[in-house]
Structure formats: structure tokens, C-alpha cells
N, CA, C and O of each residue as an XYZ file, in Angstrom:
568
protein
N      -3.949      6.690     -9.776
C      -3.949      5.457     -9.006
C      -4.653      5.677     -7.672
O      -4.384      6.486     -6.784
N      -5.556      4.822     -7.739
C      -5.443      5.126     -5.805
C      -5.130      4.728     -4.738
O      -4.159      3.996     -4.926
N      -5.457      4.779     -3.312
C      -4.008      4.197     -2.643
C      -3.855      2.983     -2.372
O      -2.872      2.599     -1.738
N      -5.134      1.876     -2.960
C      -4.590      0.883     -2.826
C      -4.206      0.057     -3.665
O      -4.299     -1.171     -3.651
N      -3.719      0.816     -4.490
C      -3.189      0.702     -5.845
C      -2.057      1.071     -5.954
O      -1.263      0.396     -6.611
N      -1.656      2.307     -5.305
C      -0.374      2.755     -4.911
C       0.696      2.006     -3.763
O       1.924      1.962     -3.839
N      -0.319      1.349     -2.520
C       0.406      0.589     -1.506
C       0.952     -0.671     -1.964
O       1.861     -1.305     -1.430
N      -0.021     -1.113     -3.525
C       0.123     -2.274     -4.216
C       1.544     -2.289     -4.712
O       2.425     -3.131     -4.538
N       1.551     -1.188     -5.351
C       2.555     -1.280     -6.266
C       3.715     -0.966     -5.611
O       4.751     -1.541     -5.943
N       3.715     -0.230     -4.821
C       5.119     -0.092     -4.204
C       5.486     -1.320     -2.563
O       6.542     -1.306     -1.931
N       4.596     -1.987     -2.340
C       4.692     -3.227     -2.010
C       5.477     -4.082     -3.018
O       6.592     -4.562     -2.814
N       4.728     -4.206     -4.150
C       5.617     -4.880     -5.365
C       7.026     -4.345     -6.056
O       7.652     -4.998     -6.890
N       7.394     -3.094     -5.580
C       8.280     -2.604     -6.024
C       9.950     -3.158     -5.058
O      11.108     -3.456     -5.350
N       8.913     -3.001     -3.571
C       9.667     -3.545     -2.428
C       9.954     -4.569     -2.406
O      10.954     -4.778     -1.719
N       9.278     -5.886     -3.137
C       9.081     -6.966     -3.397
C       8.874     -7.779     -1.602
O       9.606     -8.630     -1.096
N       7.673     -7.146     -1.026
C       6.710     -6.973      0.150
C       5.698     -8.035     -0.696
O       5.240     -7.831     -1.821
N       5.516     -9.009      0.001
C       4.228     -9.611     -0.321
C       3.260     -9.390      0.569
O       3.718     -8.976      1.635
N       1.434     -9.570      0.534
C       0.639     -9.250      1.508
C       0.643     -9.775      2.804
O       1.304    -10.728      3.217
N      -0.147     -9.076      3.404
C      -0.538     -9.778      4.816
C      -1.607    -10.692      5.210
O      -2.564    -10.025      5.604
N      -1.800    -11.755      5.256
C      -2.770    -12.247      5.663
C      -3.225    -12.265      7.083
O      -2.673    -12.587      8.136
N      -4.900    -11.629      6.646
C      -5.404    -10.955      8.312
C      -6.303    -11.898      8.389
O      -7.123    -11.625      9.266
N      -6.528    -12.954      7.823
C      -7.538    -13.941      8.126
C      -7.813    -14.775      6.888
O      -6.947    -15.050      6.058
N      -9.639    -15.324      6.797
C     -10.106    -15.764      6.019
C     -11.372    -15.346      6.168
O     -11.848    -14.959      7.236
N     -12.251    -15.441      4.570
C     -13.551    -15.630      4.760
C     -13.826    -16.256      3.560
O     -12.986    -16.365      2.666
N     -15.453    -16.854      3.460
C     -16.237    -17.102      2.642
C     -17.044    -16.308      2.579
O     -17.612    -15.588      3.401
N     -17.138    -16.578      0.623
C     -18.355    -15.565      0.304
C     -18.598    -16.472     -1.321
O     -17.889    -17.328     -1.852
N     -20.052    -15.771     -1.818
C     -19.982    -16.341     -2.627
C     -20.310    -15.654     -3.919
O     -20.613    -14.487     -3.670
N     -20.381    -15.982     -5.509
C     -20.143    -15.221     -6.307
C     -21.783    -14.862     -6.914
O     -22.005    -13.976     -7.740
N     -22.604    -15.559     -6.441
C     -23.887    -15.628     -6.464
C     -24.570    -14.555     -5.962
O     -23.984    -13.587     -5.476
N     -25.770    -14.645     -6.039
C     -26.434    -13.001     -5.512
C     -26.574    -13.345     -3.872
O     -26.894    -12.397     -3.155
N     -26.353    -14.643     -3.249
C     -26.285    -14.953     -1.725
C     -25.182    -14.049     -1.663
O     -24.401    -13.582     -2.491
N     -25.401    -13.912     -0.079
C     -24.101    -13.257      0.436
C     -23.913    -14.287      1.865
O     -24.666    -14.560      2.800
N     -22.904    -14.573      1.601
C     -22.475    -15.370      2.933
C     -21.408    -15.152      3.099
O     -20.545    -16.020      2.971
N     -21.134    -13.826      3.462
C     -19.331    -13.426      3.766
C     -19.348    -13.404      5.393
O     -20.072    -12.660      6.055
N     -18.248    -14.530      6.024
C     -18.059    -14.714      7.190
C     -16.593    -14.226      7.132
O     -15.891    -13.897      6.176
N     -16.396    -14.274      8.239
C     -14.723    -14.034      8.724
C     -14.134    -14.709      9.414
O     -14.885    -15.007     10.342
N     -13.073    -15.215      9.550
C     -12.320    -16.501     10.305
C     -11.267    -16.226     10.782
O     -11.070    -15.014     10.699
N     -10.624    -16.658     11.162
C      -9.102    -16.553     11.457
C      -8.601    -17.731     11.123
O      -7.385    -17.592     11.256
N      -8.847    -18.932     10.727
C      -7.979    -19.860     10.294
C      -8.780    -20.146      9.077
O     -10.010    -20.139      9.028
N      -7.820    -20.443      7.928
C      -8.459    -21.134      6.923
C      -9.360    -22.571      7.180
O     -10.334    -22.865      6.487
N      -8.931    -23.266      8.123
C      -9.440    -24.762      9.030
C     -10.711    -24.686      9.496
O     -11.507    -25.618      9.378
N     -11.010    -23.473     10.107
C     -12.149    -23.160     10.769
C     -13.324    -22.518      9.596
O     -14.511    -22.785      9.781
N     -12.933    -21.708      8.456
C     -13.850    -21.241      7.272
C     -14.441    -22.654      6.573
O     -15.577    -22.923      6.182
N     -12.652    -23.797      6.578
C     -13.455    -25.010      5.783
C     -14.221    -25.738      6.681
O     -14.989    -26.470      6.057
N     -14.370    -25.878      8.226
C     -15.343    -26.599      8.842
C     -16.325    -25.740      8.531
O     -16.864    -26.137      7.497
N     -16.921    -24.537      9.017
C     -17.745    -23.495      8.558
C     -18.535    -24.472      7.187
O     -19.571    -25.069      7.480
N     -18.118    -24.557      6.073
C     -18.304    -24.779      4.798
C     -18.952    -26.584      5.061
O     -20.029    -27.031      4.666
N     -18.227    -27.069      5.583
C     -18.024    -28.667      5.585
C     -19.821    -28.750      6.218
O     -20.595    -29.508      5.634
N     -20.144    -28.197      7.003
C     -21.053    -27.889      8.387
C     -22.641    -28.021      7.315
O     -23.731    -28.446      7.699
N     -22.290    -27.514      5.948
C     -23.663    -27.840      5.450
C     -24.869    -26.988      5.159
O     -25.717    -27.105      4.273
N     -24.709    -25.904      6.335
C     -26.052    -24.710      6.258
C     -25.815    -24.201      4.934
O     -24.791    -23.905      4.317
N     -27.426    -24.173      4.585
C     -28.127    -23.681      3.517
C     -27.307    -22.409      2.856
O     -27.114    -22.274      1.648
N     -26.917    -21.617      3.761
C     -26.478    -20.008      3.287
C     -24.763    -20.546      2.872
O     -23.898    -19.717      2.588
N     -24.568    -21.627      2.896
C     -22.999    -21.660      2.242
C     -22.906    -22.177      0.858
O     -21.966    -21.891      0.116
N     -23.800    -22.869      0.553
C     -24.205    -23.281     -0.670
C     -23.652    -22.177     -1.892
O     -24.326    -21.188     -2.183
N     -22.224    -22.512     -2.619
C     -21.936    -21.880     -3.679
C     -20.914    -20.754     -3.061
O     -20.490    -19.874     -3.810
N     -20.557    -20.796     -1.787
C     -19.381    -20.326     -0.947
C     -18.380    -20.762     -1.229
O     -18.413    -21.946     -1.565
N     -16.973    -20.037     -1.239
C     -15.519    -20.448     -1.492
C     -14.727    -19.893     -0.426
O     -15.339    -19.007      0.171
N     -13.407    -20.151      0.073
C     -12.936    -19.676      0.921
C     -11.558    -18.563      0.045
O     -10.859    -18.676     -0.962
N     -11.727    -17.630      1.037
C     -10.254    -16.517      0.354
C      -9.876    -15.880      1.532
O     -10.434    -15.500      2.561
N      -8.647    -15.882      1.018
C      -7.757    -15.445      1.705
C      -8.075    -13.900      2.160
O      -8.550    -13.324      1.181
N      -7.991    -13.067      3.230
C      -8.459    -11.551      3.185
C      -6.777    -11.070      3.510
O      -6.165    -11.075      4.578
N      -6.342    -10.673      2.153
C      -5.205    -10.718      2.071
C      -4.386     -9.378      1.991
O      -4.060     -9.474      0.808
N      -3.878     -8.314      2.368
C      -3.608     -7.077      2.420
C      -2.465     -6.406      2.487
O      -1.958     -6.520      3.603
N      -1.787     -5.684      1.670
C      -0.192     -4.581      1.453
C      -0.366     -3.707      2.349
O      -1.486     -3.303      2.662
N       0.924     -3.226      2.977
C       0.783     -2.365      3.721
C       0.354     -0.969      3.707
O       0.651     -0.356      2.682
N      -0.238     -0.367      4.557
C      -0.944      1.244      4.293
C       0.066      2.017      3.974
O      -0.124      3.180      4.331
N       0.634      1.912      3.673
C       1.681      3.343      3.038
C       1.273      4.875      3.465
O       1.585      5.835      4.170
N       0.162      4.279      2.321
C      -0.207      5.548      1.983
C      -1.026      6.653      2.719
O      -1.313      7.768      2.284
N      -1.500      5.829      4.533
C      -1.947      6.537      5.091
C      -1.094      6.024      6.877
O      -1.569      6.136      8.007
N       0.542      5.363      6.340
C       1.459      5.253      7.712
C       2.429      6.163      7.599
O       3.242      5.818      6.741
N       2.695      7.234      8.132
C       4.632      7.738      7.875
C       5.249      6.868      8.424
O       6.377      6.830      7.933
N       5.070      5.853      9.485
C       6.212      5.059     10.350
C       6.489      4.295      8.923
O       7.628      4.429      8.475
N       5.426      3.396      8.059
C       5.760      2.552      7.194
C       6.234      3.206      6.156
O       6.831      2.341      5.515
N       6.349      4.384      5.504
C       7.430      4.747      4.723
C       8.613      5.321      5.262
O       9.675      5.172      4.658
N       8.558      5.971      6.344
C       9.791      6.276      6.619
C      10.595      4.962      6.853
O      11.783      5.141      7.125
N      10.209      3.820      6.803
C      10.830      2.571      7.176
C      11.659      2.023      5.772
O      12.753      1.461      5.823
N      10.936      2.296      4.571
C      11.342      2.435      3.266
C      12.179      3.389      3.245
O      13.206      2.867      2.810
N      12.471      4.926      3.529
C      12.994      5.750      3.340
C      14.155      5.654      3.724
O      15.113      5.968      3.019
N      14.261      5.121      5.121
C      16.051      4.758      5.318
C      16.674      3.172      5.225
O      17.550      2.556      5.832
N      15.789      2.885      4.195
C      16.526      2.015      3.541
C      17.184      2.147      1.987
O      17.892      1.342      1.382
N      16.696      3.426      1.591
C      17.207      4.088      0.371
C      18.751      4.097      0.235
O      19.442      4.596      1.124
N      19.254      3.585     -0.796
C      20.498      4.466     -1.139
C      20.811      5.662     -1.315
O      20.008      6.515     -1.692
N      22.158      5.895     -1.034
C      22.582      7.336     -1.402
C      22.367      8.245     -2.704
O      22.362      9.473     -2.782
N      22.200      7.328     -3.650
C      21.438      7.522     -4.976
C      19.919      7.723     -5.276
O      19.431      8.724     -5.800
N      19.300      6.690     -4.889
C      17.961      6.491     -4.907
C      17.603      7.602     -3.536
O      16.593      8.287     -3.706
N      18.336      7.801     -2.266
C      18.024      8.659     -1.359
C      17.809     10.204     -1.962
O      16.841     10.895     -1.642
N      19.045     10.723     -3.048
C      18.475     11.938     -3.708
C      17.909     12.164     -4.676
O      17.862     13.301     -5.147
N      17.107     10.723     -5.429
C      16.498     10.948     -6.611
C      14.920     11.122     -5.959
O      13.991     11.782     -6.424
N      14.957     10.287     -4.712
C      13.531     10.511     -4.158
C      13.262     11.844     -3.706
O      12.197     12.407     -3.960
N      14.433     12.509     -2.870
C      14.123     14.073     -2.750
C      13.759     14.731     -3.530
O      12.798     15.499     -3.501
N      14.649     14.468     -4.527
C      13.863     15.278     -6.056
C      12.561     15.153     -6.535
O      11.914     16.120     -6.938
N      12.156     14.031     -6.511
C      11.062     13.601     -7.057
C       9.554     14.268     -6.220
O       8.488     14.703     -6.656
N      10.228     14.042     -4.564
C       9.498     14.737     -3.771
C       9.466     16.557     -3.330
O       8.773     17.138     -2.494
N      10.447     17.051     -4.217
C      10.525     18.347     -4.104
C       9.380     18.465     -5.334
O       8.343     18.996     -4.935
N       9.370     18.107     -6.629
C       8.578     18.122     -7.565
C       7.241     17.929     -7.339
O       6.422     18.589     -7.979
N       6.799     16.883     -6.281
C       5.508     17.043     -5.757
C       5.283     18.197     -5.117
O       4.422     19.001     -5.474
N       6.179     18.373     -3.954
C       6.305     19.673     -3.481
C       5.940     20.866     -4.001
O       5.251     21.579     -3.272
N       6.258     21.307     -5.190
C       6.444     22.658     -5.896
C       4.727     22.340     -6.554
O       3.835     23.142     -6.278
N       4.485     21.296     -7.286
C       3.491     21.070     -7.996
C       2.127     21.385     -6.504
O       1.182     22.173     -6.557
N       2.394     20.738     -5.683
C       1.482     21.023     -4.733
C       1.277     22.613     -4.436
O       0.154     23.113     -4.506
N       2.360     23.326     -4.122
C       2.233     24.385     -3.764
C       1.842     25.327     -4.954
O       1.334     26.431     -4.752
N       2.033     24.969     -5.862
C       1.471     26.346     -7.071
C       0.418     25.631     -7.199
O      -0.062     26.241     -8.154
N      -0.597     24.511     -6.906
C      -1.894     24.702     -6.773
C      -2.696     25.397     -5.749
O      -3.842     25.838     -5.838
N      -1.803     25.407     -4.679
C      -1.940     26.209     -3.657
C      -2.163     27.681     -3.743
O      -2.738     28.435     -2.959
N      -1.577     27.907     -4.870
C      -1.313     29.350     -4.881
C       0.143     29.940     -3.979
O       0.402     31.115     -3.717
N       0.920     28.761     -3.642
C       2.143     29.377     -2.695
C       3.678     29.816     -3.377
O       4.291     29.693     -4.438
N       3.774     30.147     -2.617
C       5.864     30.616     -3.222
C       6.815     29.361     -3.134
O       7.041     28.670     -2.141
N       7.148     29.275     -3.982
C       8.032     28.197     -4.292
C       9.329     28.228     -3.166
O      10.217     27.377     -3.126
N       9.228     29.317     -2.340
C      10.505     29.398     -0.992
C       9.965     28.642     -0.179
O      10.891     28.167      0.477
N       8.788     28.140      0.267
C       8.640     27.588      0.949
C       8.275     25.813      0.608
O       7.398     25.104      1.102
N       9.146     25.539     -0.242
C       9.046     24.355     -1.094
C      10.034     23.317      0.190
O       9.846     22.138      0.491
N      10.574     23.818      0.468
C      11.499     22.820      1.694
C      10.660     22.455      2.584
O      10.552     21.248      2.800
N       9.706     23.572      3.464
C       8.755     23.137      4.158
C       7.964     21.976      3.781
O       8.041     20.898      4.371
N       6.987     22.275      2.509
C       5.701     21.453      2.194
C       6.874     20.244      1.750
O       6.146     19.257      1.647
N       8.246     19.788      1.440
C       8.476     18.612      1.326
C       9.325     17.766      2.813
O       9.763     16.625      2.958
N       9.261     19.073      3.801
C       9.556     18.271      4.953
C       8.201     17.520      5.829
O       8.093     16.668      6.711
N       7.351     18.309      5.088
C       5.759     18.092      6.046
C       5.066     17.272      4.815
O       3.842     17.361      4.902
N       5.316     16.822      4.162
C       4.704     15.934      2.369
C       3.811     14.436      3.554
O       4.213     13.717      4.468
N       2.833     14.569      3.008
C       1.990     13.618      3.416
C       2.343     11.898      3.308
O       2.952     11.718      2.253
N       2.207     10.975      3.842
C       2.798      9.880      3.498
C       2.188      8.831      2.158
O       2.581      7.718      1.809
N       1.240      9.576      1.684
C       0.532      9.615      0.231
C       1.792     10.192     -1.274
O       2.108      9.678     -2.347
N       2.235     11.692     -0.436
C       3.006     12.130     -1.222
C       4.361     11.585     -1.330
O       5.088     11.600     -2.324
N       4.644     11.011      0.052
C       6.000     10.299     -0.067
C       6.115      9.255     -1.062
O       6.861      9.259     -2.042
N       4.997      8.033     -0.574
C       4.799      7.028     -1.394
C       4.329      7.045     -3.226
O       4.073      5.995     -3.815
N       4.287      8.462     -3.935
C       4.315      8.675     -5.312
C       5.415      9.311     -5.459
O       5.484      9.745     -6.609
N       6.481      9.621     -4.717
C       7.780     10.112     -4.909
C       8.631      8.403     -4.737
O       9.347      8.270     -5.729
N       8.702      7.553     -4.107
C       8.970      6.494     -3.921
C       9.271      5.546     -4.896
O      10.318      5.016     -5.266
N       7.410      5.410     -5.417
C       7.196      5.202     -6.615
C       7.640      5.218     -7.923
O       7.795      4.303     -8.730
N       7.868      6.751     -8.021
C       8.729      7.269     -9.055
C       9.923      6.588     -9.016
O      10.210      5.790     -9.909
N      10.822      6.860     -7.873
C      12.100      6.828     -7.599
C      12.357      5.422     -7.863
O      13.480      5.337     -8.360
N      11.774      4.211     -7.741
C      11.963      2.886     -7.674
C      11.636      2.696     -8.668
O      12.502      1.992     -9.187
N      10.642      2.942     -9.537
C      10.438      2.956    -11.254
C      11.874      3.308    -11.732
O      12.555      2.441    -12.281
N      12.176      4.113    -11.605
C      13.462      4.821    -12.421
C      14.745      3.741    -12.253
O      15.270      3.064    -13.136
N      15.058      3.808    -10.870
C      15.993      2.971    -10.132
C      15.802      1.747    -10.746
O      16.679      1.405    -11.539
N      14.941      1.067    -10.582
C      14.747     -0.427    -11.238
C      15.197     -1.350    -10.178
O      15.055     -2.550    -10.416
N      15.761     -0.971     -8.952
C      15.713     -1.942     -7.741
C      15.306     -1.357     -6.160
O      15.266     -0.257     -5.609
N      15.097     -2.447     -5.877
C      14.913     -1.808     -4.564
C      15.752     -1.353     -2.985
O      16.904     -1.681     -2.702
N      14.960     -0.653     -2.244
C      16.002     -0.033     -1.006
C      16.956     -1.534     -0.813
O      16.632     -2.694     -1.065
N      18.079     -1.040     -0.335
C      18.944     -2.033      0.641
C      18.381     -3.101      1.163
O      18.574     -4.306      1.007
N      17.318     -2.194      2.107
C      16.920     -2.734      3.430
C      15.751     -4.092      2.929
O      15.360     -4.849      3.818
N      15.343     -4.268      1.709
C      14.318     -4.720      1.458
C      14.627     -5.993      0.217
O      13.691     -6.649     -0.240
């Protein structure tokens, strides 16, 4: 998966819908008329306005899940909303990244506590993943 595929899904897992950071038009044609807006009101005057380069333009939403996969504040925000259950199935899950990481490494599995106290917020969010797949609901907090 990649990560915005991963922020997707565990957005959806959270049952997190996107963010809307604006609007633009663009069109599906070999024109390119991708503008950026901040109000949908202002893309449809934009459009309404007539110039040549909008011709076959639509307006969309520029619509976006949160970075997960490159915030620790935004998973650790998930993380203590875990249950006491789901709180040690994710450790597990993230010790397993852990260990898997480190014997590609070439490292000793003693230092498996470390690489899952220092686990990237990439690695958190496919331990998460897991953990909320399994679980079948989501944190408390969410």
C-alpha cells in the first residue's frame, strides 16, 4: 500500500472523513486548466466568467485524510485512544514490525524494544492498521 493509501484506510478505519483544503477546476481533456480556490463560489464564478481555457472544466473538491503516515502527533492521537485490548494487540503487532525490521537490518532481536519505541509513524500506522482490521472497531476516542 502506499501512504496514501494507508492514511486512507485507516482514516476509514477511524471512520475520519477528509479534509477539505479548497477547490479547483480542471479538466478531463488534454487542456489543463487546474486553478485553485478556496471557495467552491469563487471556482463556479471562475467557470461562469467564460474564458476560453475553462471550456470542458469541472469543479472538485481538493479533498484530503490525514498524514499519518508522515505525523507522530496524528497517530499518537489515535494511539491513546486505543483500548486496553486493542492497546496490546497494537504493541504486538508493532513489536512484529519491529523484529521484521530489524532482521532486515541485520540486528539482535534485544534490541526490539528500542526500534518499537523509536517505530516510524509509517510503522505505527501498519501496526494500527492491522490492529483495527482484527478488532473490527474503532479507538474510544473516535
Amino acid at each position: 500500500m502506499t501512504t496514501n493509501e494507508k492514511n486512507k484506510r485507516l482514516a476509514e478505519l477511524l471512520g475520519v472523513s477528509p479534509v477539505c483544503y479548497g477547490y479547483y477546476a480542471s479538466s478531463d481533456g488534454g487542456e489543463s486548466c487546474r486553478c485553485t480556490f478556496d471557495t467552491k463560489r469563487e471556482a463556479a464564478g471562475w467557470l461562469a466568467a467564460g474564458a476560453p481555457i475553462t471550456r470542458g472544466c469541472t469543479i472538485h473538491a481538493d479533498e484530503r485524510f490525514p498524514n499519518y503516515c508522515h505525523d507522530l502527533n496524528a497517530v499518537h492521537e489515535v494511539e491513546i485512544g486505543l483500548t486496553d485490548e486493542q492497546c496490546q494487540r497494537h504493541y504486538d503487532n508493532l513489536a512484529d514490525a519491529a523484529d521484521a525490521w530489524l532482521l532486515l537490518q541485520g540486528g539482535d532481536p534485544i534490541l526490539n524494544a528500542h526500534a518499537m519505541y523509536s517505530a516510524t509513524a509509517e510503522q505505527r500506522v501498519d501496526a494500527l492498521i492491522a490492529t483495527l482490521e482484527e478488532q473490527g472497531e474503532p479507538p474510544a476516542s473516535h
